[in-house]
C-alpha positions as a Python dict, from the first residue, in 0.01 Angstrom:
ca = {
    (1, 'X'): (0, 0, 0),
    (2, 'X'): (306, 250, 73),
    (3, 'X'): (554, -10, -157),
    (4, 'X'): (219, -22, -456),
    (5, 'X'): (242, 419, -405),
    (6, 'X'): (653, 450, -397),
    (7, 'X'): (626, 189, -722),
    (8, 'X'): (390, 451, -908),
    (9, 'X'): (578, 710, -799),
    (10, 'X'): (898, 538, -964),
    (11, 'X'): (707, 503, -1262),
    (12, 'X'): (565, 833, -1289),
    (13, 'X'): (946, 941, -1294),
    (14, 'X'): (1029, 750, -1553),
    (15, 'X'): (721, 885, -1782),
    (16, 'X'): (807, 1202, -1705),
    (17, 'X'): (1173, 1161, -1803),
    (18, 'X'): (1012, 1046, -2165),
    (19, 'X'): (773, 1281, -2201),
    (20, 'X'): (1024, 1567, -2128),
    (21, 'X'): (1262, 1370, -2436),
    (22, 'X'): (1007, 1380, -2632),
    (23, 'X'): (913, 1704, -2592),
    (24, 'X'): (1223, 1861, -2659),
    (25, 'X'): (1231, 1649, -2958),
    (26, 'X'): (968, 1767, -3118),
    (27, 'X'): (998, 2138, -3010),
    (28, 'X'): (1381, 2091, -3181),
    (29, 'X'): (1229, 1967, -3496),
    (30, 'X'): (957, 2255, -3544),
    (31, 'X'): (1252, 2506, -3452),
    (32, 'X'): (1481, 2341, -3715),
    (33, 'X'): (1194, 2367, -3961),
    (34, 'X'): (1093, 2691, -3839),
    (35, 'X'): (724, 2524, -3843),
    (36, 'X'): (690, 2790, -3548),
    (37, 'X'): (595, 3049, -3764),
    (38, 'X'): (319, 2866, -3900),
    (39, 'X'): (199, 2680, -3550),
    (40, 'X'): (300, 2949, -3319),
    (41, 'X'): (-8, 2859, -3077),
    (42, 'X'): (100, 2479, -3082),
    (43, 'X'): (500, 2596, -3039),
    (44, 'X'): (385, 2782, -2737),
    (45, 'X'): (161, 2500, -2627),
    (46, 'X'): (474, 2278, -2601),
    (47, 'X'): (654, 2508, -2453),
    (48, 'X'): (465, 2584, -2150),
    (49, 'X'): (419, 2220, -2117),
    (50, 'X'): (751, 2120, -2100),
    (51, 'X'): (861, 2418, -1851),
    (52, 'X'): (539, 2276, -1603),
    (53, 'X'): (707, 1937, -1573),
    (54, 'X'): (1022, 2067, -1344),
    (55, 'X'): (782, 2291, -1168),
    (56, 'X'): (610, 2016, -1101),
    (57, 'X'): (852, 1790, -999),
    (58, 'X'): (1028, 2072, -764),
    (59, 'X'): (698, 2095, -582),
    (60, 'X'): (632, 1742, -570),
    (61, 'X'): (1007, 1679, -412),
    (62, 'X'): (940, 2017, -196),
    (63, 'X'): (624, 1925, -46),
    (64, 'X'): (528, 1552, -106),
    (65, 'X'): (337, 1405, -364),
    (66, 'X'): (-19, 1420, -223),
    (67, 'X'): (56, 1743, -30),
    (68, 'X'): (-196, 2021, -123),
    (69, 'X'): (36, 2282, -231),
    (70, 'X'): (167, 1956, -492),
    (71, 'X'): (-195, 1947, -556),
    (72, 'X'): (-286, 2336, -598),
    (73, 'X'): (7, 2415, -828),
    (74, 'X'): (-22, 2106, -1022),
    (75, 'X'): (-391, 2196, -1089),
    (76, 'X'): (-354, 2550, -1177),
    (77, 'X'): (-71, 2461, -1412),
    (78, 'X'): (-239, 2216, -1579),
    (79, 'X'): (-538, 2468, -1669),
    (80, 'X'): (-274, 2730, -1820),
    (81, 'X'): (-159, 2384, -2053),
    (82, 'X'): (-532, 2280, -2130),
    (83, 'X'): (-672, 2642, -2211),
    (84, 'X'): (-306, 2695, -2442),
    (85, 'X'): (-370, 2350, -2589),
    (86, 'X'): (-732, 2504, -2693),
    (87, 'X'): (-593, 2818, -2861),
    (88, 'X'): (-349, 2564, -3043),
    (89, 'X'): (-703, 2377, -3136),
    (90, 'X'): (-821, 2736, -3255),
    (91, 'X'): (-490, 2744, -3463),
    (92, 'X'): (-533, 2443, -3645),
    (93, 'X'): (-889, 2484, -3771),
    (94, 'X'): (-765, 2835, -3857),
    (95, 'X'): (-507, 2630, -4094),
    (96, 'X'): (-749, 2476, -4247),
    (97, 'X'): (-1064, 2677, -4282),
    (98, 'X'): (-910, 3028, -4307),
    (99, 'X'): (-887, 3051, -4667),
    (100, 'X'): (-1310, 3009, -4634),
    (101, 'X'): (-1377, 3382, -4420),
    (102, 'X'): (-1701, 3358, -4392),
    (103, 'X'): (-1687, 2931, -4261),
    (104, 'X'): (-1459, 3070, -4078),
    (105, 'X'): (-1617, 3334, -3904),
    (106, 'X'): (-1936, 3120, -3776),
    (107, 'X'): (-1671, 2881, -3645),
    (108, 'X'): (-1454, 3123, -3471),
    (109, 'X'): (-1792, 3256, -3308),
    (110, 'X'): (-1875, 2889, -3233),
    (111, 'X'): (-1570, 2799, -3096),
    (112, 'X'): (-1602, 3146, -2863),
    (113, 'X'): (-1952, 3044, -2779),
    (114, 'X'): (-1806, 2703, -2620),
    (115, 'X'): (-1556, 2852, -2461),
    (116, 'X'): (-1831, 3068, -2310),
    (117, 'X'): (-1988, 2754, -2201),
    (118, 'X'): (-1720, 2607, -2049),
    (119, 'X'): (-1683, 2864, -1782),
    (120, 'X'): (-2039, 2903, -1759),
    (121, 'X'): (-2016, 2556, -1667),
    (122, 'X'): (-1749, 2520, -1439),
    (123, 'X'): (-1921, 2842, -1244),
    (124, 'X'): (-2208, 2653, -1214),
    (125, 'X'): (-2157, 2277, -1179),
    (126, 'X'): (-1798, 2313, -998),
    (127, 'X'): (-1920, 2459, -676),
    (128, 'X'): (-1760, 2694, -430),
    (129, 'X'): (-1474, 2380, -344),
    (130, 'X'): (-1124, 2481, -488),
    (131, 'X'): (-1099, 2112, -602),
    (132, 'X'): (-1401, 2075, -811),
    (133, 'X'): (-1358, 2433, -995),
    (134, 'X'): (-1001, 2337, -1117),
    (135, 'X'): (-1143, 2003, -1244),
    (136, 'X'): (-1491, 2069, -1366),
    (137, 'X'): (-1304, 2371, -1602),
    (138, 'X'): (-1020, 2138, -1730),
    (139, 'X'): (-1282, 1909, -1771),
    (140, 'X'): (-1521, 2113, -1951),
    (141, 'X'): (-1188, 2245, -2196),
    (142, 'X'): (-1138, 1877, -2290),
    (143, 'X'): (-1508, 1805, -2364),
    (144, 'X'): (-1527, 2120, -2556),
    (145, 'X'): (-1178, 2042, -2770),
    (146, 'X'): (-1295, 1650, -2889),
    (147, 'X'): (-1599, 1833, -2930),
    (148, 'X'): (-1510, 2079, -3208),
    (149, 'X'): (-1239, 1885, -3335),
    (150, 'X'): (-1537, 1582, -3427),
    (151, 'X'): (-1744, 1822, -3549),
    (152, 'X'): (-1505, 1988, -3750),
    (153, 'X'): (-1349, 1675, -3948),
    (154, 'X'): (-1695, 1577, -4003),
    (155, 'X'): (-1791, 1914, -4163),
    (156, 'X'): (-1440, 1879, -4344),
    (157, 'X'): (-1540, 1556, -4495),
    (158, 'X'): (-1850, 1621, -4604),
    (159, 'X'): (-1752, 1925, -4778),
    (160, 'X'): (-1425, 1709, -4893),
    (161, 'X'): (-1174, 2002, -4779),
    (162, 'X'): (-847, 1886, -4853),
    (163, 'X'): (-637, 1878, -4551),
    (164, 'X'): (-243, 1823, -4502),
    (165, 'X'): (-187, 1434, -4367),
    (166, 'X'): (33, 1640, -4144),
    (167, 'X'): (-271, 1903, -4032),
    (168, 'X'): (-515, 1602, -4012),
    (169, 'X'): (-253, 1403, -3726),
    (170, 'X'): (-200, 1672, -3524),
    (171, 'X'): (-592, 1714, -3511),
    (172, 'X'): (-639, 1292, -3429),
    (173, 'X'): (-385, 1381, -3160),
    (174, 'X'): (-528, 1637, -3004),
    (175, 'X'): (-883, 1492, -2999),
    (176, 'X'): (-774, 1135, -2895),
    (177, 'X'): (-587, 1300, -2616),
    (178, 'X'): (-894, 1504, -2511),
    (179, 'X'): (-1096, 1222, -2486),
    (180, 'X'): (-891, 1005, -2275),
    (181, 'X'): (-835, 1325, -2045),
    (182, 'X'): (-1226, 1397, -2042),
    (183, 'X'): (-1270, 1017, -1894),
    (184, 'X'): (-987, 1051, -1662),
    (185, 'X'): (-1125, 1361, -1516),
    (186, 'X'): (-1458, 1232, -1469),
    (187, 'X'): (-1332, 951, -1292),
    (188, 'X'): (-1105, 1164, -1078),
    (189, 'X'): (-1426, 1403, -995),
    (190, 'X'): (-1574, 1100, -859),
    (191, 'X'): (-1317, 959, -678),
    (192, 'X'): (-1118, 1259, -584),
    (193, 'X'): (-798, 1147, -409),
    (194, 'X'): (-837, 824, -428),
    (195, 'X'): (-754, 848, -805),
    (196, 'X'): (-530, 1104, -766),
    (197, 'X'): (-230, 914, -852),
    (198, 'X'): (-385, 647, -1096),
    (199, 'X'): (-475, 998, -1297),
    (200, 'X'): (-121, 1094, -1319),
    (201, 'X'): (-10, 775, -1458),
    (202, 'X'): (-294, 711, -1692),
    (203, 'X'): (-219, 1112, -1816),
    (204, 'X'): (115, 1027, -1866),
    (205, 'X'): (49, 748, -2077),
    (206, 'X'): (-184, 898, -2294),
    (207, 'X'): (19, 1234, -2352),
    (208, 'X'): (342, 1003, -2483),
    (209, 'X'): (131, 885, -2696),
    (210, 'X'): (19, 1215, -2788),
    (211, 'X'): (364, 1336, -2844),
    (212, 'X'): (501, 1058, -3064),
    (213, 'X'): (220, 1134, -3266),
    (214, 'X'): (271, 1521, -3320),
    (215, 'X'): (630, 1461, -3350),
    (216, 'X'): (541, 1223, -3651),
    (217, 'X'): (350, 1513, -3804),
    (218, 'X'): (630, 1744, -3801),
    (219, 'X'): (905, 1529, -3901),
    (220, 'X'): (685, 1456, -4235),
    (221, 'X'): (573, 1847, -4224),
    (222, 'X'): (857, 1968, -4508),
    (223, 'X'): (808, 2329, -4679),
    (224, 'X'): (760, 2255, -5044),
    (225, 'X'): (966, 2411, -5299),
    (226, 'X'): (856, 2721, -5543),
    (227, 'X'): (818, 2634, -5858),
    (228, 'X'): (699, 2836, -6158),
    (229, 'X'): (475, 2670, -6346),
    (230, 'X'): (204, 2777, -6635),
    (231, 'X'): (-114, 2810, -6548),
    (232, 'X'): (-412, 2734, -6728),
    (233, 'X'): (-702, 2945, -6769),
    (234, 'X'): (-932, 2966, -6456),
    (235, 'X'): (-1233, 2835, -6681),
    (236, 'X'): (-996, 2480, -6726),
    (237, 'X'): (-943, 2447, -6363),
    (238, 'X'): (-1307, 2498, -6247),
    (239, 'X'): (-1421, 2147, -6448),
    (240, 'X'): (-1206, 1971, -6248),
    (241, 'X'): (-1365, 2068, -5904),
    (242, 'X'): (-1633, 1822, -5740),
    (243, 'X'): (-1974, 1925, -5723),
    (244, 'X'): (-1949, 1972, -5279),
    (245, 'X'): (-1656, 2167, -5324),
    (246, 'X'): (-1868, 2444, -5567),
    (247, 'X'): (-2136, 2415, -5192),
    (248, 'X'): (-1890, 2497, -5041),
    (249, 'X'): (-1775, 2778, -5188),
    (250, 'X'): (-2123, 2864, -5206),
    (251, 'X'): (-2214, 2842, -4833),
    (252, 'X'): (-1885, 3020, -4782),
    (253, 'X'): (-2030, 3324, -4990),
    (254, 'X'): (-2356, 3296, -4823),
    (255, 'X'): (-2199, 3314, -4443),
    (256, 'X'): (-1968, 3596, -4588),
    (257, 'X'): (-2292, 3753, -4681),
    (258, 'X'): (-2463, 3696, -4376),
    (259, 'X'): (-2175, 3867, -4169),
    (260, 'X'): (-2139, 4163, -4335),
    (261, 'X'): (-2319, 4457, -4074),
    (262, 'X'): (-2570, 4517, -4376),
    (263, 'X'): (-2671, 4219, -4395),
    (264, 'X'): (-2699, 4131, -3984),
    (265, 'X'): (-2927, 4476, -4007),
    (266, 'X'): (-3210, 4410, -4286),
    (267, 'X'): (-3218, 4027, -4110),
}
């Protein structure tokens, strides 16, 4: 059993040395690019992520691996990364809904609502035990994220929103990675420390995967040149757009209408 844990442990290294490359890879690319100023949230996400792997590992080699200050800090700084990948989740459907205020503003409202949830949750479901708080929230954050990222490609696709190849990636990624982080923290809720270290490695794992798929999403992100071209009359343009596209402008109007303060007061 002690040569099966040191063997993880060896492993986990290893992952963590990739993950770290690749993170730094990518978050050289969107700096080169300067994609920063148009996915701050997601910049920042990175970011924080990659500076919680040597804190991590500091703790890990100060402590022990399954001490509970290891197990306190890694917890805490893994909410800061889940609740910083959820603004970056907020970003993105800004990206591609924000030109639509009114869609947008029942789905920022939804989006608060969940997060509402979430901790409403966590209050109630994780207990008074330090353990179950910490993983009932990140948890809850992951459910919530594949959540609204489904629902929200669904809702794209039916409306037929165009979306960036680039845009819709970075959304598979994050919502593929929620999922598999929503089953691993069920199991480890139910197995507590027993799991523990089958967690980290299956985490691992699943966030390389994660990164080599955002980092394929920025490397084909590339800012498209200005060009001046002649338009055609507005009139010419609006034959060619599909039939769902003129609902959704209309819904669009329609929420825009319905969030306006005169119209919330004579409702």
């Amino acid at each position: 059993m002690r040569f099966v844990m040191v063997s993880m442990a060896n492993v986990l290294k290893i992952l963590w040395g990739c993950s770290l490359a690749l993170q730094l890879s990518v978050l050289v690319l969107i700096i080169a690019k300067k994609h920063y100023r148009t996915f701050p949230a997601t910049f920042l996400y990175l970011l924080i992520s990659l500076l919680q792997s040597p804190v991590v590992y500091l703790v890990y080699s100060t402590w022990g691996y399954e001490s509970w200050q290891a197990f306190r800090v890694g917890w805490i700084s893994q909410a800061i990364v889940t609740t910083m990948r959820w603004i970056a989740v907020c970003e993105l459907c800004h990206l591609i809904l924000g030109q639509f205020r009114g869609i947008w503003g029942i789905t920022r409202r939804a989006l608060a609502l969940s997060g509402g949830i979430v901790l409403l949750l966590t209050l109630l479901l994780g207990g008074h035990d330090f353990v179950r708080i910490i993983n009932t929230f990140d948890l809850g954050l992951e459910c919530s994220m594949a959540t609204v990222l489904v629902v929200f490609f669904l809702f794209a696709r039916y409306y037929q929103v165009l979306i960036h190849p680039s845009l819709q990636s970075i959304g598979i990624a994050f919502c593929l990675y929620s999922c598999f982080r929503a089953f691993n923290d069920a199991v480890l809720q139910a197995f507590l420390r027993n799991y523990a270290a089958t967690w980290n490695l299956v985490d691992e794992v699943t966030y390389l995967a994660t990164l080599a798929l955002l980092a394929s999403a920025v490397f084909a992100l590339r800012p498209r040149p200005v060009q001046k071209v002649a338009l055609l009359p507005r009139a010419v343009y609006a034959e060619f757009i599909p039939q769902v596209n003129n609902r959704l402008i209309a819904l669009n109007n329609r929420l825009s209408q319905l969030l306006k303060p005169d119209a919330r007061g004579k409702i």
